[in-house]
N, C-alpha and C positions, 0 to 999 in steps of 0.2 A: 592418558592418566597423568605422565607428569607436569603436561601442559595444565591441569586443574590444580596440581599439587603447588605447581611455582605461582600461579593466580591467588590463590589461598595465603601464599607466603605473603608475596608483595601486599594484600590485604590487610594480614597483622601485621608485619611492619610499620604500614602507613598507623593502623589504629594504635599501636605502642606510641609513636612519632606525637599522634594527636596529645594521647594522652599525657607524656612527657612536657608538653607544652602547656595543660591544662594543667596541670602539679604545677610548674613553676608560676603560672603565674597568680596561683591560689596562694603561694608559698609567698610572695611579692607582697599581694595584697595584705596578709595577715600580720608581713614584719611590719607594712608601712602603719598598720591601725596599734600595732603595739609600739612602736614608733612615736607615736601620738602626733599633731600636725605641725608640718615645717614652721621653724620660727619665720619671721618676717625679716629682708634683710635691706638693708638700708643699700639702695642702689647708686648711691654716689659718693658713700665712705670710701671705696680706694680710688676714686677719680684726683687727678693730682691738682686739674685746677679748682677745685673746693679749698679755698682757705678755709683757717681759722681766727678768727675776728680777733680772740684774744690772746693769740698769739703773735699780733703783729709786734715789730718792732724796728730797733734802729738798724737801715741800711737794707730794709724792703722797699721795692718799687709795688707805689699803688696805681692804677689806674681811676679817672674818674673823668668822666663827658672826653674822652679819648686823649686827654692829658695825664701821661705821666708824671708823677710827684713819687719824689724819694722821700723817705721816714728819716728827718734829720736826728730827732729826740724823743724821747717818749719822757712822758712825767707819769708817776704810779701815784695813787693819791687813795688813802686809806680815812674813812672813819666811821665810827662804830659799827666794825666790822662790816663796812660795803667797803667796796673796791673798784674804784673805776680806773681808765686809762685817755692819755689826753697826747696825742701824736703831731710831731710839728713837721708837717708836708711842704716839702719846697717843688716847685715845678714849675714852668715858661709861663706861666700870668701869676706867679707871685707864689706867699705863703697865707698857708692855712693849717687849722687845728683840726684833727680829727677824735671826736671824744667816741671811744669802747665803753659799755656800760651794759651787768648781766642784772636789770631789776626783775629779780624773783620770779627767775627763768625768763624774761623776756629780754632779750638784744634791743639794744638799743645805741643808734650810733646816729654822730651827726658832726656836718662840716661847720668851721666856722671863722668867720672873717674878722680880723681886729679894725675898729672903729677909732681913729684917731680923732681930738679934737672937741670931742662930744660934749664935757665935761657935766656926764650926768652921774650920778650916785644912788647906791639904792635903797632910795626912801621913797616908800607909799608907790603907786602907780608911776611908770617911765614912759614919755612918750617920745618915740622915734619912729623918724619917718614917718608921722599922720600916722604911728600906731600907737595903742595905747596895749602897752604890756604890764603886767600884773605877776607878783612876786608869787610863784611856785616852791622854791627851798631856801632853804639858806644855812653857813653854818662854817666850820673850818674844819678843815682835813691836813692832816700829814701826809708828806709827798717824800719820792726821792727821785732825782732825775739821772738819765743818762743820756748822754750826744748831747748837741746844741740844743738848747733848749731856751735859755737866754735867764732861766733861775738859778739859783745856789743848789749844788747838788741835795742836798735836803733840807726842809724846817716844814712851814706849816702856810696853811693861807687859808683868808677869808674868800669865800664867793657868796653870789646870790643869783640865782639861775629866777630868771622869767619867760613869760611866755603870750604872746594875744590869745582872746579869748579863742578864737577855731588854732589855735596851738599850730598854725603854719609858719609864725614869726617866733623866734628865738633871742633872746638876748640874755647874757651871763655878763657878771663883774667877777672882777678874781684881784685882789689884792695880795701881793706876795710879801710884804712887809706894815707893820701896823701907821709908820710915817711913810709910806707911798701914795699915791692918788691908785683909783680904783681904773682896772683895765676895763676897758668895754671893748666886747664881741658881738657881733649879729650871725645869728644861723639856723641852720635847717636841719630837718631829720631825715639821713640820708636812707637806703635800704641795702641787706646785704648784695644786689644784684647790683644794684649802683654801682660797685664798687670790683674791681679783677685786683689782686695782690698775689704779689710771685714775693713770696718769703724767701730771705736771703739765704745762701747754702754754708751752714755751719764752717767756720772755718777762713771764712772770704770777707 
């Protein structure tokens, strides 16, 4: 008899046990539906090497086709209310500009090389190099600079940004005084991957 008595026990036991397990995870189930469904979480916001584009600045190392170039200057360039950024990269084949640009949610960024000698201006269609580029903007922006840069720390300039028609060829003028000749640049549209930047540590 108490051999049936203690078989009877361990039987409830186990069936309490069961149960105890079937409660919680009805219990589970019911916080996560009043819960309502997990947000979505951006899996590379605390990764450190995600930059932020418009945050770059002077005395960041950018990487690009596995050359290092340091951020000598940044020039800020404002008008009617758009705000671009235009980065002067020094690195072991030379210098280049790197323009930051947020049009209406989209990134857009691109390298660019200064063109000595050219002596072209931008009127009507520009052909360089057996390209024939066509006038996309134009207009004057206030700027204010910081680090080398090779401008006065602020005033204003003229540019005129073009482009070939399959928009692979780049070329910009930037005038930074109204008796200067026009600068000419050739360049391309880089992608955020293109690009590794270790932003500089506050302070350094």
């Amino acid at each position: 008899m108490p051999d049936v008595l203690l078989v009877l026990l361990v039987v409830v036991l186990a069936a309490l046990a069961v149960l105890a397990v079937v409660v919680l995870v009805l219990r589970r189930r019911n916080l996560a539906r009043a819960a309502g469904p997990r947000p979505r979480v951006d899996p590379l916001a605390d990764e450190p090497d995600v930059y932020d584009p418009h945050a770059i600045g002077v005395g960041d190392v950018i990487t690009y086709a596995g050359i290092d170039h340091v951020v000598r200057g940044t020039i800020v360039l404002e008008e009617g209310g758009m705000t671009w950024r235009e980065h002067l990269l020094d690195g072991s084949t030379g210098r280049r500009w790197l323009t930051v640009e947020d049009d209406e949610g989209d990134l857009e960024m691109a390298l660019w090389m200064r063109r000595e000698g050219t002596n072209l201006t931008p009127d009507g269609d520009v052909v360089l190099d057996d390209r024939v580029h066509r006038q996309v903007e134009r207009g004057r922006a206030s700027y204010t600079a910081e680090g080398t840069t090779g401008t006065p720390p602020s005033g204003t300039v003229d540019y005129a940004d073009y482009a070939t028609a399959d928009e692979t060829g780049l070329l910009a003028f930037e005038r930074w005084a109204p008796t200067q000749s026009w600068e000419v640049s050739t360049g391309r549209a880089v992608s955020r991957g293109e690009l590794t930047v270790y932003h500089r540590t506050p302070g350094t």
